[in-house]
DRENVEXDO-578046 format. One record per residue: residue in one letter; x, y, z of N, C-alpha, C in turn. Coordinates in pm, whole numbers, padded with zeros to 5 digits, always signed. Example, Ala and Ser with C-alpha at 12.3 -4.5 7.8 and 13.67 -1.06 7.14 Angstrom:
DRENVEXDO-578046
A+01319-00569+00780+01230-00450+00780+01320-00330+00780S+01285-00225+00708+01367-00106+00714+01290+00003+00787
***
This chain:
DRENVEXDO-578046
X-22511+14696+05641-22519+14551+05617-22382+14490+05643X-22370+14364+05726-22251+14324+05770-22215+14184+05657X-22102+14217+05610-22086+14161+05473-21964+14037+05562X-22040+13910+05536-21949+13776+05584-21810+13729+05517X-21737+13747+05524-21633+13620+05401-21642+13546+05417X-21596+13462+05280-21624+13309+05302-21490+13242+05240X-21377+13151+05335-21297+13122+05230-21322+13001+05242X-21325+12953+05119-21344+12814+05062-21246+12717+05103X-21135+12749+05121-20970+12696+05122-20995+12635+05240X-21005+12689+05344-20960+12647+05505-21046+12514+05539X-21171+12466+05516-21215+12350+05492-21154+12247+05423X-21105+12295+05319-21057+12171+05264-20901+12146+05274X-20828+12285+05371-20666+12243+05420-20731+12120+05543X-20839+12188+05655-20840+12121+05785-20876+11995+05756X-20950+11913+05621-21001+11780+05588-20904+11712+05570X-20817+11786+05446-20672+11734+05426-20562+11653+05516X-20554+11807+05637-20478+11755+05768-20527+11632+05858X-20674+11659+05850-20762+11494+05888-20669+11377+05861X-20704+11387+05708-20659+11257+05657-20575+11220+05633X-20449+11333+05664-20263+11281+05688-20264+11213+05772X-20370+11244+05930-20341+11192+06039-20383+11017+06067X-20494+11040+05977-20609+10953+06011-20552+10852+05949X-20509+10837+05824-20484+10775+05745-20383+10637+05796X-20262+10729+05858-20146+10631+05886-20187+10547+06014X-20293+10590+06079-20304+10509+06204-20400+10401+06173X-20466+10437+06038-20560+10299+05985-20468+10184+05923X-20356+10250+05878-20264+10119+05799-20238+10058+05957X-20186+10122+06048-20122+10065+06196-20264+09975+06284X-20375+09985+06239-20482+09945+06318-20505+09837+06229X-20546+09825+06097-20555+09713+06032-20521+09697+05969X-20389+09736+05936-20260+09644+05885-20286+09667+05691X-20409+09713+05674-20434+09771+05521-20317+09895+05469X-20276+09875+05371-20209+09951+05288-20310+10104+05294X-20336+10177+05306-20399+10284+05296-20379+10422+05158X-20209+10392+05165-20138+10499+05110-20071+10610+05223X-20109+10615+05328-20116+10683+05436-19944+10702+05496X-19859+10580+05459-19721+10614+05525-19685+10669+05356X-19687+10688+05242-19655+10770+05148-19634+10875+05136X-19816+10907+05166-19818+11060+05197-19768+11129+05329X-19733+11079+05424-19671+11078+05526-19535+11140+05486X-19459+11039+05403-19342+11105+05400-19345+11139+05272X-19433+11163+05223-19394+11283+05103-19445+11415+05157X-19502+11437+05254-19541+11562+05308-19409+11572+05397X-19364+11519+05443-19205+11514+05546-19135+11601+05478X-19110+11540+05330-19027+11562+05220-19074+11711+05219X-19146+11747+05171-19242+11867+05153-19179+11942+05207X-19191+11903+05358-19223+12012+05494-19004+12068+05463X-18928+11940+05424-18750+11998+05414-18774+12116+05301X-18869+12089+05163-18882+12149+05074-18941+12278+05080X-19042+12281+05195-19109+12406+05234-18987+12516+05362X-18898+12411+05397-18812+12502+05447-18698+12560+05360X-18708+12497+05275-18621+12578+05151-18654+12646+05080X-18796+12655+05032-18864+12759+04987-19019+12686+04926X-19060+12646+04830-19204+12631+04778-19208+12464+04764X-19332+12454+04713-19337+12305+04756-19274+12266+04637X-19273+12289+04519-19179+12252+04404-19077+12272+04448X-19003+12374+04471-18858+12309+04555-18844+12219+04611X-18943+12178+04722-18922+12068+04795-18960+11939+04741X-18988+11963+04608-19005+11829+04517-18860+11826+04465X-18811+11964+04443-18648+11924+04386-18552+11859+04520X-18560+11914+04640-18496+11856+04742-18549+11732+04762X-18603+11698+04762-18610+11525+04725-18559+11457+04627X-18526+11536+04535-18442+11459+04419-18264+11496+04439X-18233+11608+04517-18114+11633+04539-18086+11530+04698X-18197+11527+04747-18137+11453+04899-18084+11309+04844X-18176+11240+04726-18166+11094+04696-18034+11074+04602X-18041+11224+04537-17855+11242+04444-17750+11205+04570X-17766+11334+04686-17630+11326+04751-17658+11145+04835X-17755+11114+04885-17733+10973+04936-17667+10835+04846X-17729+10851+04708-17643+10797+04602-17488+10808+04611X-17483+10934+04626-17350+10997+04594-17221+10919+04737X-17297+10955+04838-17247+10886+04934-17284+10750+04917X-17336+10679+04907-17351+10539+04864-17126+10467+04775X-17164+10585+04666-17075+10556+04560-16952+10572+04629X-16944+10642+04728-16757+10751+04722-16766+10623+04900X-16836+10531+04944-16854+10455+05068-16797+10367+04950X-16852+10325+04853-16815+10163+04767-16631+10219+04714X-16631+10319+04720-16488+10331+04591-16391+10403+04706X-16417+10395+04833-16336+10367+04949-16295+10238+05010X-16410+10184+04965-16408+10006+05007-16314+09989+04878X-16328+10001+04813-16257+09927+04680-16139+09949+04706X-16081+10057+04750-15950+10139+04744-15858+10042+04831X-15986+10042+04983-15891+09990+05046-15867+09809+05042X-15960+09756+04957-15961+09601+04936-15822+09558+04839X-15833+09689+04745-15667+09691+04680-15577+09668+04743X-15559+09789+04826-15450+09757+04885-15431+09679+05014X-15532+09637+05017-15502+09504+05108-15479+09351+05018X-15515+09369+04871-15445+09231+04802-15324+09275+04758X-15302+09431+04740-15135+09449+04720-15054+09345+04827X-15098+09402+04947-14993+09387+05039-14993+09288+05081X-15157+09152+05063-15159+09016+05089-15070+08974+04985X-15073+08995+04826-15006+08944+04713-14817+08911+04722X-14762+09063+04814-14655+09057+04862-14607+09012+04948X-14711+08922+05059-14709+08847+05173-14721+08713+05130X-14789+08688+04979-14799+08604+04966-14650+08504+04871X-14628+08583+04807-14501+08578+04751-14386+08553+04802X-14405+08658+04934-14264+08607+04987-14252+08478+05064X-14381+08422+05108-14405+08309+05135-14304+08310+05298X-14232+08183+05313-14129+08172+05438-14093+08255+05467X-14022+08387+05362-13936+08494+05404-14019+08582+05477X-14167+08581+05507-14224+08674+05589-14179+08642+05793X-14113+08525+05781-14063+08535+05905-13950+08605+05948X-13931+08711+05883-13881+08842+05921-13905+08915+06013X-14056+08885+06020-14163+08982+06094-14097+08928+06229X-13978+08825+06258-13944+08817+06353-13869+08919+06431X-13837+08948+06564-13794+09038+06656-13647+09044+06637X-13585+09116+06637-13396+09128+06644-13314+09023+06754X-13429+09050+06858-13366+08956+06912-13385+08826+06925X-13501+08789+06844-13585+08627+06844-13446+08653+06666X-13408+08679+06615-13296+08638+06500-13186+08629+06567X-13166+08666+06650-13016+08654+06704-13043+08595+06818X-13120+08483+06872-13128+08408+06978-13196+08249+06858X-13188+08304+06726-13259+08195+06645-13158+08003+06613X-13198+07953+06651-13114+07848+06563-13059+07879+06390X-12936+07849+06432-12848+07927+06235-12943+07861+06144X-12976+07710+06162-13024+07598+06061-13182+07651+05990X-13272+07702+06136-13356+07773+06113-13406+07875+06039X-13522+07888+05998-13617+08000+05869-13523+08122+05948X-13576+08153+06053-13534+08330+06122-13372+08313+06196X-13324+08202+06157-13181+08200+06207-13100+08232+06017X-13141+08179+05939-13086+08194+05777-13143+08337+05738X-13254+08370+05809-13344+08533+05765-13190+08583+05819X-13194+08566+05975-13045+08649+06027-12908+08677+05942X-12875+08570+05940-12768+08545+05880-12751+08622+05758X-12888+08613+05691-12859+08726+05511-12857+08822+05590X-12893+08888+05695-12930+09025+05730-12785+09038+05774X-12707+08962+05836-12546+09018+05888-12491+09035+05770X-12499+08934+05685-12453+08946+05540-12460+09083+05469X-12552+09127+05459-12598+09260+05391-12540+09360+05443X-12574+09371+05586-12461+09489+05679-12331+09506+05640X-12278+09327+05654-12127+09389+05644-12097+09347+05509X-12189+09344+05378-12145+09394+05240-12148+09556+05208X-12242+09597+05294-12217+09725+05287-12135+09770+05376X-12077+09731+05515-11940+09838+05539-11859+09766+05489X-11787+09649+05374-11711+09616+05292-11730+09759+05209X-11827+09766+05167-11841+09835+05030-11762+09992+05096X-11845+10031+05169-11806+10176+05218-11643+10193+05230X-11597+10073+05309-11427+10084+05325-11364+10075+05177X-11402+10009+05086-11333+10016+04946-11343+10159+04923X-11445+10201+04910-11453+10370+04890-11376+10467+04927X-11349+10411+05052-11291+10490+05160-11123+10464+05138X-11073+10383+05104-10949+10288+05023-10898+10356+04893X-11059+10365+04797-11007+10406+04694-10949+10565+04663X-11018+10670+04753-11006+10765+04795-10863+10814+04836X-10857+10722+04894-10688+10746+04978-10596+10748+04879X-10617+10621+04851-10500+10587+04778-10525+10719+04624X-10579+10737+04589-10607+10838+04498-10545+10970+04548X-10532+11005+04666-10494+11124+04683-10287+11083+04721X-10280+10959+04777-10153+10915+04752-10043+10922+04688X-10139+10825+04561-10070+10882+04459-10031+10963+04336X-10139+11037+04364-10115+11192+04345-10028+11270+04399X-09973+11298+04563-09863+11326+04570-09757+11244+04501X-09765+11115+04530-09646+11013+04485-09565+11063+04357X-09687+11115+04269-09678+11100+04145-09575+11277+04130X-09625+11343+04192-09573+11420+04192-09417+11462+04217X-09441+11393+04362-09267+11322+04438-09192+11319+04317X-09195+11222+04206-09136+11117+04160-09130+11271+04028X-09140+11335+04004-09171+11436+03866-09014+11528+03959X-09013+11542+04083-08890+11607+04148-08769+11536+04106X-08688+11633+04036-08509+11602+04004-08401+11666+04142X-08370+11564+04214-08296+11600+04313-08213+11614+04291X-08146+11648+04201-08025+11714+04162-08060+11866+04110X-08128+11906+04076-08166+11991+04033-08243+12094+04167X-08315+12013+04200-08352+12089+04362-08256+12143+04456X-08153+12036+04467-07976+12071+04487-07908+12196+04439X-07909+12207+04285-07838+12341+04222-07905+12434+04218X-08066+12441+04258-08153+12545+04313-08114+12614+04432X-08119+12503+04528-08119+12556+04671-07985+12653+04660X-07859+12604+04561-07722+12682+04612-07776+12789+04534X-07832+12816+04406-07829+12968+04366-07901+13057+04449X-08011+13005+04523-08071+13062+04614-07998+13163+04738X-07891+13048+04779-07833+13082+04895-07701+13192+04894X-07689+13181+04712-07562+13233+04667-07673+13418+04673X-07774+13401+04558-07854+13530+04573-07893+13581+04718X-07911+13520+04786-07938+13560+04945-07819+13619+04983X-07675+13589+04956-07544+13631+05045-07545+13742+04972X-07570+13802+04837-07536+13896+04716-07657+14001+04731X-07742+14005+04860-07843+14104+04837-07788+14225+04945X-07800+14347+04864-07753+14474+04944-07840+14491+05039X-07835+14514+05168-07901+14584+05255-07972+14732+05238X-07869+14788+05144-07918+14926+05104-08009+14969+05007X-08047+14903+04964-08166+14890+04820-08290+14900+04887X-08382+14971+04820-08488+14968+04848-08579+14893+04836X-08548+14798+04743-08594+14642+04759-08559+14525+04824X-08494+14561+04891-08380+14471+04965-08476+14318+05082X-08592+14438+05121-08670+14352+05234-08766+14254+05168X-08809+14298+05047-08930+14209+04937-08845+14110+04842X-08721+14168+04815-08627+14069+04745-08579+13894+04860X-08547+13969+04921-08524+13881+05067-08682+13780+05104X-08775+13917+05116-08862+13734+05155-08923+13661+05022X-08893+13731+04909-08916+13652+04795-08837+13516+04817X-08670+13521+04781-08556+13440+04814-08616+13349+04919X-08626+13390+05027-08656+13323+05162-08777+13214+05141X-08862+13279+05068-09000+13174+05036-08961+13054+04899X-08883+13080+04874-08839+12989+04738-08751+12880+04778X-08689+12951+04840-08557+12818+04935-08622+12728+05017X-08688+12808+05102-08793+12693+05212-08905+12595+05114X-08920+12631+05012-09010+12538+04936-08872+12443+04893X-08781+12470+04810-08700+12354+04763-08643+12251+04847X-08637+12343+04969-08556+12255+05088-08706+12213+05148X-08802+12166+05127-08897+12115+05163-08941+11979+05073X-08924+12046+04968-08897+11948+04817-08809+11872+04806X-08682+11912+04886-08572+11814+04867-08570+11697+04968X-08648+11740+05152-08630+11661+05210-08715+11611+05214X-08874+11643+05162-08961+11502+05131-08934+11442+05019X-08862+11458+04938-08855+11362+04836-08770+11246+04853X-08631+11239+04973-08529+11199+04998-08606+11101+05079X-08707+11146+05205-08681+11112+05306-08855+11024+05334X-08968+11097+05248-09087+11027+05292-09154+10992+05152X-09057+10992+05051-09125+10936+04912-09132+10760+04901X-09007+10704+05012-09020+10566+05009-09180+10523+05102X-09182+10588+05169-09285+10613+05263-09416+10629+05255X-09414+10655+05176-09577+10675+05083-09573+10568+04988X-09455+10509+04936-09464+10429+04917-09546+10301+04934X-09520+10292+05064-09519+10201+05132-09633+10205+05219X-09700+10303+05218-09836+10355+05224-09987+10318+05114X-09911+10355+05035-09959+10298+04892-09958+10130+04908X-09898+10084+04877-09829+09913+04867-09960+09866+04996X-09963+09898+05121-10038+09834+05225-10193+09854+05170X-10213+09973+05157-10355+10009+05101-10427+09903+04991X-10295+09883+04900-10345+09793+04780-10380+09619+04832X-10287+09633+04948-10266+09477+04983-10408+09464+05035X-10419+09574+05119-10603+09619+05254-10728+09577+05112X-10666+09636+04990-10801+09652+04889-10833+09530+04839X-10737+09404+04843-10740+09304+04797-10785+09252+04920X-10787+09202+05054-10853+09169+05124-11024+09215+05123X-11022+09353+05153-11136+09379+05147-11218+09348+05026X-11184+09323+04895-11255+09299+04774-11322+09177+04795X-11223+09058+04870-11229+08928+04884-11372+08860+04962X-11344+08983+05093-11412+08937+05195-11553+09003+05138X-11587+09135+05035-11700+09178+05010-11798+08992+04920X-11674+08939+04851-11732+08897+04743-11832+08766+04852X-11671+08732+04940-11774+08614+05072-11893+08672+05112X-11894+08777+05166-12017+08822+05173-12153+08832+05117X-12150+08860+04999-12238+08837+04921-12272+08708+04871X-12151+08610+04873-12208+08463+04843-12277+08445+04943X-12264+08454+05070-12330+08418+05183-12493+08499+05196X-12478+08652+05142-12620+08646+05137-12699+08610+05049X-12650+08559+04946-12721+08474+04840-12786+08356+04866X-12668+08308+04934-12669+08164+04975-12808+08116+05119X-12807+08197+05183-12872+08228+05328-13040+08244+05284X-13019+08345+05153-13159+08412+05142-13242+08263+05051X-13168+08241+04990-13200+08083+04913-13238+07988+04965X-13175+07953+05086-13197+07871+05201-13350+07865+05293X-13323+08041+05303-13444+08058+05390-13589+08098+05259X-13575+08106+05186-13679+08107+05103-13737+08006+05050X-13867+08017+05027-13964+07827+04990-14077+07884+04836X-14034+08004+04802-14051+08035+04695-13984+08119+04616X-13960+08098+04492-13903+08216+04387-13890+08369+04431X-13716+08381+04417-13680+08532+04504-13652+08591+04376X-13761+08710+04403-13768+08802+04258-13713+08939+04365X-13705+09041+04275-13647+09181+04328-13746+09242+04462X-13857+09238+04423-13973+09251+04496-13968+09241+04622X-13966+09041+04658-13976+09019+04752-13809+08996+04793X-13704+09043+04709-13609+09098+04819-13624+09224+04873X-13677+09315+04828-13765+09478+04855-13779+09476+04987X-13924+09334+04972-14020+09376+05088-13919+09236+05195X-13829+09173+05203-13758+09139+05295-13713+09231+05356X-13640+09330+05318-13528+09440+05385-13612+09480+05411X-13754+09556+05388-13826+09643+05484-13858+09575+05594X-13864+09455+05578-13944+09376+05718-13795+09360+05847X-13633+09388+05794-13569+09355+05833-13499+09511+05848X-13553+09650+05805-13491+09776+05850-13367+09796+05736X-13341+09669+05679-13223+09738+05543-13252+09841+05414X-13399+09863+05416-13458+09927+05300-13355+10078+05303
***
């Protein structure tokens, strides 16, 4: 006896598949809601879920696809945000500095500028600033010197030339009084020899280049008082310039963001 199977299932998958098909082309033919694009893409959904494993998975991958699109939604808005900040930072500091943003002028549109002018007075603080700072650097460079000056000076002046005098002769007297025949005779000798050449070194810079450093000293101080003078003009002038060319309140800030627009930062 030839025994039939019968599966029940496969009728009612092939009816099923019918009416996925059938369905969506009735909403497209007469425009009726059917349900048909739903199940459409919830079987879509399915079909990502059935490639991940069971159809309950692919009910969870529908809830993880709509997380990460959220997710990207959020980290798209709080990139926008980020960058809307810092574009009112940097409008806020544009806005502030008001006139002084004509910086943004060229080196050589400032130095071809009328003096009376916004980017001819921008110029002008900007020479100002340069040469307050090589004022400043040469005082440094001044104070330095003269520091090591008179430090010798000071020293010079601690030498008794009379005494350097009654050195040099005992020296010369122990030099005539040393035996040749001693066995110390050659280490005694350049001992002597190294002691004399220092006093007689001592004696004739002190005689001969202590006025001299002097006078080294004395010019330096006169140079430091010029240069102090001309730092202080300087700085009135970039005070004066930046005041001029500004049409709103100069806070630290927007002297900041001047020098960056002008390379002094």
């Amino acid at each position: 006896m030839k025994i039939t199977k019968y599966y029940p299932g496969l009728g009612g998958i092939t009816l099923a598949a019918s009416l996925l098909l059938t369905l969506p082309l009735l909403d497209s033919v007469t425009g009726l809601d059917t349900g048909g694009t739903v199940y459409a893409k919830a079987g879509g959904d399915n079909g990502n879920g059935n490639n991940s494993g069971s159809g309950n998975h692919g009910g969870h991958g529908t809830d993880a696809g709509h997380g990460h699109d959220n997710s990207g939604r959020q980290h798209q808005s709080e990139h926008s945000a980020r960058g809307k900040s810092f574009g009112h930072h940097h409008g806020s500091l544009a806005s502030a500095m008001g006139g002084l943003n004509a910086g943004h002028a060229s080196a050589n549109a400032r130095a071809k500028a009328n003096p009376h002018s916004r980017v001819g007075l921008i110029a002008r603080y900007e020479q100002a600033v340069l040469e307050g700072r090589e004022l400043s650097g040469e005082l440094a460079a001044i104070d330095a010197e003269m520091a090591e000056l008179n430090y010798h000076r000071d020293r010079l002046q601690e030498v008794d030339p009379e005494k350097v005098e009654q050195r040099i002769i005992e020296l010369q007297t122990e030099l005539a009084a040393l035996d040749p025949n001693l066995p110390a005779y050659q280490q005694d000798l350049d001992a002597l020899n190294r002691e004399l050449y220092e006093q007689l070194d001592a004696a004739l810079y002190t005689k001969t280049d202590l006025e001299t450093l002097e006078g080294q000293i004395a010019g330096l101080e006169a140079r430091h008082v010029e240069v102090e003078q001309s730092l202080e003009y300087a700085e009135q002038t970039e005070a004066e310039a930046l005041d001029a060319a500004a049409n709103k309140p100069v806070t630290a800030k927007v002297v900041d963001g001047l020098k960056a627009l002008l390379g002094l930062d």
